[in-house]
C-alpha positions in Angstrom: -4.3 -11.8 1.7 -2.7 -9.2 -0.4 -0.3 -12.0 -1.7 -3.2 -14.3 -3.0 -5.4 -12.1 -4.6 -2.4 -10.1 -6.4 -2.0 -13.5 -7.3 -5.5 -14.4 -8.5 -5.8 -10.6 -10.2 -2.6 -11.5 -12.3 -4.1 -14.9 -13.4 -7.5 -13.4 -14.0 -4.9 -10.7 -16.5 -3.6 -13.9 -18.5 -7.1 -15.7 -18.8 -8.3 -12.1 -20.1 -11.3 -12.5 -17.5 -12.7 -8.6 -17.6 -15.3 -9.2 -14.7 -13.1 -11.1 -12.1 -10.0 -9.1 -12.8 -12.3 -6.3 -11.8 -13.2 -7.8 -8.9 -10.4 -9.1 -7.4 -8.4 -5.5 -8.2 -11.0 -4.0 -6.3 -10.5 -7.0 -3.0 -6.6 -5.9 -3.8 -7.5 -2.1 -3.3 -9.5 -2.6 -0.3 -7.1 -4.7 1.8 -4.3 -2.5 1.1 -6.4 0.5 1.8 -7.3 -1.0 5.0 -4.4 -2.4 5.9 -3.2 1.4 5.6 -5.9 2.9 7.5 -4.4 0.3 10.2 -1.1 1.4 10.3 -1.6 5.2 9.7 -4.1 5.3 13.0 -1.3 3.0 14.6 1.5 5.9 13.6 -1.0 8.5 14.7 -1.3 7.0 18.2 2.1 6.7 18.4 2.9 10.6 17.3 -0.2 11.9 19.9 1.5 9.7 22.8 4.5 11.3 22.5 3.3 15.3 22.1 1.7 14.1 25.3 4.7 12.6 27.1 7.1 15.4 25.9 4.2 18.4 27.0 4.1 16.6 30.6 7.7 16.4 30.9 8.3 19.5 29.7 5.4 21.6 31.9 6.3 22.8 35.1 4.5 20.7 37.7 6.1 21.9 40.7 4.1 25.3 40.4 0.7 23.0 40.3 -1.2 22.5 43.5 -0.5 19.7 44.8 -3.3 17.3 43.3 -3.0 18.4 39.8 1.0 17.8 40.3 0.4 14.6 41.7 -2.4 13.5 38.8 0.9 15.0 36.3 3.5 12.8 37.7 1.0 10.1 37.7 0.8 10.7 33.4 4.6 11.4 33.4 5.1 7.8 35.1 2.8 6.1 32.5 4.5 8.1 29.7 8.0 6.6 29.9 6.8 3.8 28.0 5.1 4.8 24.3 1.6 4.2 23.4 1.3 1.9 20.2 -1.7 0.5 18.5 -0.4 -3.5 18.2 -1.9 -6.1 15.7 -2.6 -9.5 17.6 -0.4 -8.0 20.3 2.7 -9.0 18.6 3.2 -6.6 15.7 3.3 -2.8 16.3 0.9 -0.9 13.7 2.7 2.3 11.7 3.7 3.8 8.7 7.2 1.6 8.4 5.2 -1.9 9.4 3.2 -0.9 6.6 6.0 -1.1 3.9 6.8 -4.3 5.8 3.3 -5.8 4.8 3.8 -4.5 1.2 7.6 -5.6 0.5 6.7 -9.0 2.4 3.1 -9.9 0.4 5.3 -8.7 -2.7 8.0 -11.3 -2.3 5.6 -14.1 -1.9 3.9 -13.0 -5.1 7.2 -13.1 -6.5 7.5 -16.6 -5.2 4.3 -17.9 -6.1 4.9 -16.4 -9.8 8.3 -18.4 -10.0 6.8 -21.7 -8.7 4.0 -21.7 -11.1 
């Protein structure tokens, strides 16, 4: 989506088309602002899971009683494996999948520039 309507914003540019070149740069700023709201939330979870993990590895259960130890080892057992926020359950959402979207919807402008 980012691809396409840089796409149609640069076209709308060349045809000198004032009131669709503002709309389709505002479409372009609001999928990339959302996309980034995505992956920042995504980075977030990921950050919050792991001040968690390292705090319940790092406490010292074995002065607990013995149901607040055992609900602890319960969250240290779930913490070996990191929280993340997925897209479509294939694509994990953060800060560096974000540059990924950008670079990626970049190079298919370039290639849709080229081709044209």
């Amino acid at each position: 989506m980012l691809c396409l309507v840089g796409y149609y914003v640069i076209m709308e540019w060349e045809n000198h088309n004032i009131f669709r070149l503002c709309a389709f740069f505002i479409a372009l700023i609001m999928f990339g602002f959302n996309v980034f709201i995505y992956c920042y939330m995504g980075d977030q979870v990921i950050d919050q899971g792991d001040k968690v993990a390292l705090t319940a590895c790092t406490l010292e259960w074995h002065h607990l009683p013995d149901t607040k130890a055992r609900s602890l080892i319960l969250l240290i057992a779930i913490s070996i494996t990191p929280l993340k926020l997925k897209a479509g359950n294939f694509i994990d959402l953060s800060l560096r999948t974000f540059g990924s979207i950008v670079r990626m919807s970049l190079t298919y402008l370039n290639l849709l520039r080229s081709v044209e």
